[in-house]
C-alpha positions in Angstrom: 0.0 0.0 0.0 1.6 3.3 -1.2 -0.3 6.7 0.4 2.0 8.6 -1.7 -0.1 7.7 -5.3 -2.9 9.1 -3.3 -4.2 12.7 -3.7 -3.0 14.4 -0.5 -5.2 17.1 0.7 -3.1 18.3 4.0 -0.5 20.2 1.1 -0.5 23.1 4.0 -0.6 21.3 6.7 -4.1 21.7 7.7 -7.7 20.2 7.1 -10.2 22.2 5.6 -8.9 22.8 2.3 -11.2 22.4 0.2 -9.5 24.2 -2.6 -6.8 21.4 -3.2 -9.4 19.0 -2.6 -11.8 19.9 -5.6 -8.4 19.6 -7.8 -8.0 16.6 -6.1 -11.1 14.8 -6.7 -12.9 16.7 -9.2 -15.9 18.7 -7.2 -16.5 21.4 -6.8 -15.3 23.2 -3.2 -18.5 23.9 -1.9 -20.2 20.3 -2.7 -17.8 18.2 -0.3 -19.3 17.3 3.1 -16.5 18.6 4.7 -15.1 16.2 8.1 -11.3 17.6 7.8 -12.0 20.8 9.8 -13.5 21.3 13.0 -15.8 24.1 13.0 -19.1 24.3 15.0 -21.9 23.0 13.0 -24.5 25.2 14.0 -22.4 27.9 12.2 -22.2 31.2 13.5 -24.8 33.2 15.7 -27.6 35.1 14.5 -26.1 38.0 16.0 -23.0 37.9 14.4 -24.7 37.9 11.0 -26.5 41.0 11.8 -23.5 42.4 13.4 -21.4 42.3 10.1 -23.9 43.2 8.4 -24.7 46.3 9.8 -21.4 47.0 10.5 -19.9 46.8 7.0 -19.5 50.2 6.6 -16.7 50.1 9.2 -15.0 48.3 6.2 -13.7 52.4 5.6 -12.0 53.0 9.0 -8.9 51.7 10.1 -9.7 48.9 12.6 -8.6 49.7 16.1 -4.9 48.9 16.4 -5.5 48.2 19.9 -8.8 45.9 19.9 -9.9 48.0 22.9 -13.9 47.4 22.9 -13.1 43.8 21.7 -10.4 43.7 24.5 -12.6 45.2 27.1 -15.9 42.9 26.7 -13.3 40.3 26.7 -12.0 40.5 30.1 -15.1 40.9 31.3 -16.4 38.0 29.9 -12.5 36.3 31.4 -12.8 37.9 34.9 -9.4 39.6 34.1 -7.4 42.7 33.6 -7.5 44.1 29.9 -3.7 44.2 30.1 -3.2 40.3 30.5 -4.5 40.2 27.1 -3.4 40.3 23.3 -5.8 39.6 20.5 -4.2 38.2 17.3 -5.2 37.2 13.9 -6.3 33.6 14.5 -4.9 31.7 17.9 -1.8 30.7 15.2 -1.1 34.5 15.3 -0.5 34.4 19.3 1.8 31.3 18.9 3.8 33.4 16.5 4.0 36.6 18.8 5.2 34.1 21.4 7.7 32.4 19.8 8.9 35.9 18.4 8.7 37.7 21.9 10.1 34.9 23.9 12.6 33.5 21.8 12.6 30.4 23.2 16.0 28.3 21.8 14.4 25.0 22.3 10.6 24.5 22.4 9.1 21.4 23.6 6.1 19.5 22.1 4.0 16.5 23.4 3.1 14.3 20.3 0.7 14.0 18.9 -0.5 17.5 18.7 -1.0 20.7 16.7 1.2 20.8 13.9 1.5 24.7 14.0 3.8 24.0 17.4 6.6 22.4 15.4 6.2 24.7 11.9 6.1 28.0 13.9 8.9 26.9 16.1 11.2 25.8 13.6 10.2 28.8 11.4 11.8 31.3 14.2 14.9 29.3 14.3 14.0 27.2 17.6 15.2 23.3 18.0 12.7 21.2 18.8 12.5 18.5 21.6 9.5 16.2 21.7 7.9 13.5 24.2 5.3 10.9 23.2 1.7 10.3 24.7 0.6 6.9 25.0 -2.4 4.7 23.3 -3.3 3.2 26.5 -3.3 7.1 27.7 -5.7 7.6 24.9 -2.4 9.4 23.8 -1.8 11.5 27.0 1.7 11.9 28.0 2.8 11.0 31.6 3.2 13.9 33.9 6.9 12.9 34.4 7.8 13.4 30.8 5.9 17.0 30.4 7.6 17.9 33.3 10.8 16.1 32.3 10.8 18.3 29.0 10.2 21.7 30.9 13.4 20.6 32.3 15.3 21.2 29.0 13.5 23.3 27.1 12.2 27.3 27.2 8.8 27.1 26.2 6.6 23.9 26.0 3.2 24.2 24.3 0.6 21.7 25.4 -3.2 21.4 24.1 -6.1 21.5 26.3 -7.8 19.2 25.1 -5.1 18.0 22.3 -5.5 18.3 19.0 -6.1 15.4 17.5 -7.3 13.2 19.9 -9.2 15.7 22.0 -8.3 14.9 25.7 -7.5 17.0 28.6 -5.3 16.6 31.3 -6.4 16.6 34.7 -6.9 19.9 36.7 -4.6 18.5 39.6 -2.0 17.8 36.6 -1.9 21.1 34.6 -1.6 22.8 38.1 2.0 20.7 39.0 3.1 21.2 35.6 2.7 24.8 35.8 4.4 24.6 39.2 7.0 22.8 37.4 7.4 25.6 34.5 7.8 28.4 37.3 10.7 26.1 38.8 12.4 25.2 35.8 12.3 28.7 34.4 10.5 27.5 31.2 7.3 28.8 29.2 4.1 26.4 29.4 1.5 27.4 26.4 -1.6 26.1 27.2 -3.5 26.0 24.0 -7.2 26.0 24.5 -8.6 26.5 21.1 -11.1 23.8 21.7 -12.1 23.7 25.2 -15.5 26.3 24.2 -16.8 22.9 23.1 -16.5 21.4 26.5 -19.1 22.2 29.3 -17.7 24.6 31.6 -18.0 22.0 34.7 -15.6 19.8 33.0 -13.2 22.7 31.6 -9.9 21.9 32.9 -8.5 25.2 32.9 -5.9 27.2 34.5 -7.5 30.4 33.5 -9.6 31.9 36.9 -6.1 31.2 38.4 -3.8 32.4 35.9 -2.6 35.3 37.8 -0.5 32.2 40.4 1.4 31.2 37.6 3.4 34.2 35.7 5.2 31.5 33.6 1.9 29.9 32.0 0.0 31.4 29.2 -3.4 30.5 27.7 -4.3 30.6 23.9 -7.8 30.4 23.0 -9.7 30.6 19.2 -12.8 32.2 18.6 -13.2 30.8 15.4 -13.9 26.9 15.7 -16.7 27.2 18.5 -18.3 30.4 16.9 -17.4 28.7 13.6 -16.0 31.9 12.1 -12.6 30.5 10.6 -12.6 32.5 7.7 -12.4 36.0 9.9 -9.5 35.0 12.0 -9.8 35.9 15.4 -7.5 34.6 18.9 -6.7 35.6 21.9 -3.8 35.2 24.5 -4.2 35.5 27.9 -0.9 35.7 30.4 1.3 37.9 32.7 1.2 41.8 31.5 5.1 41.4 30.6 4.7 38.6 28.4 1.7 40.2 26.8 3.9 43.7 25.8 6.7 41.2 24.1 4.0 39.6 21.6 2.8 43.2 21.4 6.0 44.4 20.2 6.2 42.0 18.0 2.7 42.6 16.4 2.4 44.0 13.0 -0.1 46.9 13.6 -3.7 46.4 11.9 -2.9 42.4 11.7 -6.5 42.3 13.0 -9.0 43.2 11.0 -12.0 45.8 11.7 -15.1 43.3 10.9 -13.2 40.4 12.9 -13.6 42.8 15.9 -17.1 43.1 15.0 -18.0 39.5 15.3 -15.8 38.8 18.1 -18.0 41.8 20.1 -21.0 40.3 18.5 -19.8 36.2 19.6 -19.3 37.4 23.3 -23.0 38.8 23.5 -25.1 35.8 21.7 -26.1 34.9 25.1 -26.1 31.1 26.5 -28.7 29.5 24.4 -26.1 29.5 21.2 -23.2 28.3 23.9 -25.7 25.8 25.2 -27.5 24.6 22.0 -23.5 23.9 20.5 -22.9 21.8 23.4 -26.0 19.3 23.5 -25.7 19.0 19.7 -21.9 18.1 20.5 -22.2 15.5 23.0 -24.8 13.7 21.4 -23.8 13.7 18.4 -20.3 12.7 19.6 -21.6 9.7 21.4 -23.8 9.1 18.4 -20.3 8.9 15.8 -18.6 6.8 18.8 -20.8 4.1 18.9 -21.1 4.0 15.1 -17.3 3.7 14.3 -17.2 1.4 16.7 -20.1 -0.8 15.4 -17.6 -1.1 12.4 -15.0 -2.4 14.9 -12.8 1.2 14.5 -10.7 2.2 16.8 -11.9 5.4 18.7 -10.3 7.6 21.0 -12.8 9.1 23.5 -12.0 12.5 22.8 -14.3 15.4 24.7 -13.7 17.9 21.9 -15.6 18.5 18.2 -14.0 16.1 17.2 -12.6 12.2 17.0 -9.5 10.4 16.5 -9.5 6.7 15.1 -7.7 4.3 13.5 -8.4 2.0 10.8 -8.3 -1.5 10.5 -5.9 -2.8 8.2 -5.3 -3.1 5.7 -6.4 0.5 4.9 -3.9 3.1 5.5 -4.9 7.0 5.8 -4.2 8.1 3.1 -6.5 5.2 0.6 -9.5 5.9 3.1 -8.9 9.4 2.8 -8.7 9.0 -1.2 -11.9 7.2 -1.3 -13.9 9.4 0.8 -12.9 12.1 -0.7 -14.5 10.7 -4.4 -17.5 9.9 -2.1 -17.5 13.9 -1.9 -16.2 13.5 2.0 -13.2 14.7 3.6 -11.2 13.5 6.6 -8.4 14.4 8.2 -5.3 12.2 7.4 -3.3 12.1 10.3 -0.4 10.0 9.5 1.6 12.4 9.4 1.5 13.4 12.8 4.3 12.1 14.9 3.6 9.7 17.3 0.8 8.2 15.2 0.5 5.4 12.5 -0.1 5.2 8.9 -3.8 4.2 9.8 -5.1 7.2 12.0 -7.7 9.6 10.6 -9.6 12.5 12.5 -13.6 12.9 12.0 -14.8 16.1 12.9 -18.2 16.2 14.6 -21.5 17.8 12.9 -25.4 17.9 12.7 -27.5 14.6 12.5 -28.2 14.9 9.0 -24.4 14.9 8.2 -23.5 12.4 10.5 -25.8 10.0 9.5 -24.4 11.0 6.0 -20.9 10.1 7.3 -21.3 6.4 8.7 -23.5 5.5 6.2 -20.4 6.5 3.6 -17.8 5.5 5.6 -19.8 1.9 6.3 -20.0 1.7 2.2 -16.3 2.3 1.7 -15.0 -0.2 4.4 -17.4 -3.1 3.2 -15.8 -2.5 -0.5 -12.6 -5.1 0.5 -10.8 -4.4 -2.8 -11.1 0.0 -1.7 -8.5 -0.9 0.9 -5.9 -2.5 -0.9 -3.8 -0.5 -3.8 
């Protein structure tokens, strides 16, 4: 089996290219069912509709250089001081600003994760040191080995829940890491991008505590939960110092004007949007979960929008990937994340329809034994 004949779809990096995957496959962008990118299915609020809407005549104006209404309802919303905050073009934005006003040597990364961790890093001249999670751990690392890489490295980053299996760490765990970060001298980069999707009770988060650990920084997205990826819109929360480095490093006007406007607009649709998301999410999770593993798929558990699994040979990624894809469905290959085999794909998680749409496909495409092999 050869991935390498196979249209590859990830030619950034990233799911949700729909672009390469029309040349790919021969659709048209907008007719895939689209399981590579994990947005909230819901799509955005009403009130962010209206709000850009209304507000497009702002497209005129220079957008406020520094986010201050945006900022403001923000750390209201966060319980915190406006000055523990930078807002960035997309959370990969913030990443960049930290690596650029850290300047970490060495940066540490817990595989599998986020592949922006190691591009960014390596694109600002860092070295890269890694640890692995563990199947059994549904591919957490041990505590020893986070803390074990603090130990010789200047920044780690660390998702909450990981990206792509979608687990957290414990509460009790992120606080002795952090403890371990202010010993060691090192940078922990909590990357939160998808915890929105999460019920608040079950939020592992460092955040009303922040302000105990100078050396730990958050990075949250508003674009996967209010499903506005297109606008770009992040947020870093962390100690005021830390926050004027990434600002000095900031190209003025990197945010743009109606990206404030529907990040105002996202932090007043009110909890029946936050509330709605999360129902839909968790049962239509479990509903995917118990499907894949009907078809005797291997699942990870995750608590996010979205699932890891891995395929039963002798399929590899990249030929599943290939003949979803002419199915007019795309998945995330992730065999090229490290720590992970040839076999793992990542589902995002939608609305009924398109979940039902999903297993029935993906039920078709495993039954075919000849699809498998090339």
């Amino acid at each position: 089996m050869n991935d390498k004949k196979q249209p590859l779809i990830e030619v950034y990096g990233h799911g949700g290219d729909v672009e390469t995957a029309a040349a790919a496959f021969g659709r048209q962008a907008s007719a895939f069912l689209d399981y590579s990118a994990n947005i909230n299915p819901l799509g955005p609020p009403q009130g962010v509709i209206t709000a850009l809407q209304e507000g497009m005549s702002a497209v005129i104006r220079y957008p406020d250089p520094g986010h201050r209404r945006f900022k403001k309802l923000l750390a209201a919303e966060l319980d915190t001081d406006p000055k523990r905050i930078l807002v960035g073009n997309g959370a990969a934005e913030c990443m960049a600003l930290l690596l650029m006003g850290l300047t970490p040597r060495t940066v540490g990364v817990v595989d599998p994760c986020f592949s922006e961790y190691r591009e960014l890093s390596l694109k600002f001249g860092s070295d890269i040191r890694s640890v692995c999670g563990h199947p059994e751990r549904d591919w957490r690392a041990d505590k020893a080995d986070v803390m074990e890489l603090l130990a010789r490295t200047d920044l780690v980053f660390l998702g909450q829940p990981n990206n792509p299996n979608g687990v957290q760490y414990s509460l009790e765990d992120i606080r002795e890491i952090a403890v371990c970060a202010e010993q060691e001298g090192t940078w922990l980069v909590l990357d939160e991008a998808f915890i929105d999707f999460i019920p608040p009770k079950d939020r592992q988060t460092l955040m009303p505590e922040l302000q105990d650990y100078p050396r730990t920084i958050i990075v949250r997205s508003m674009t996967k939960f209010y499903a506005i990826p297109g606008l770009r819109l992040g947020y870093t929360v962390a100690h005021p110092d830390v926050i004027r480095k990434m600002a000095g490093k900031q190209v003025t006007w990197s945010v743009n004007g109606v990206a404030l406007l529907a990040g105002e607009a996202c932090l007043g649709s009110g909890r029946e949007y936050e509330l709605a998301t999360l129902q839909l999410i968790r049962a239509e999770r479990e509903k995917l979960i118990r499907g894949l593993l009907a078809m005797e798929l291997d699942v990870t558990p995750g608590e996010a929008n979205f699932l890891l699994m891995e395929l039963p040979r002798p399929w590899s990624a990249g030929r599943f990937q290939s003949e979803m894809g002419r199915c007019g469905v795309l998945v995330r290959s992730c065999a090229m994340y490290p720590g992970l085999g040839e076999r793992h794909i990542r589902l995002a998680v939608k609305d009924a329809g398109a979940n039902d749409r999903l297993l029935a496909i993906t039920a078709e495409v495993l039954g075919n034994p000849s699809a498998g092999v090339t």
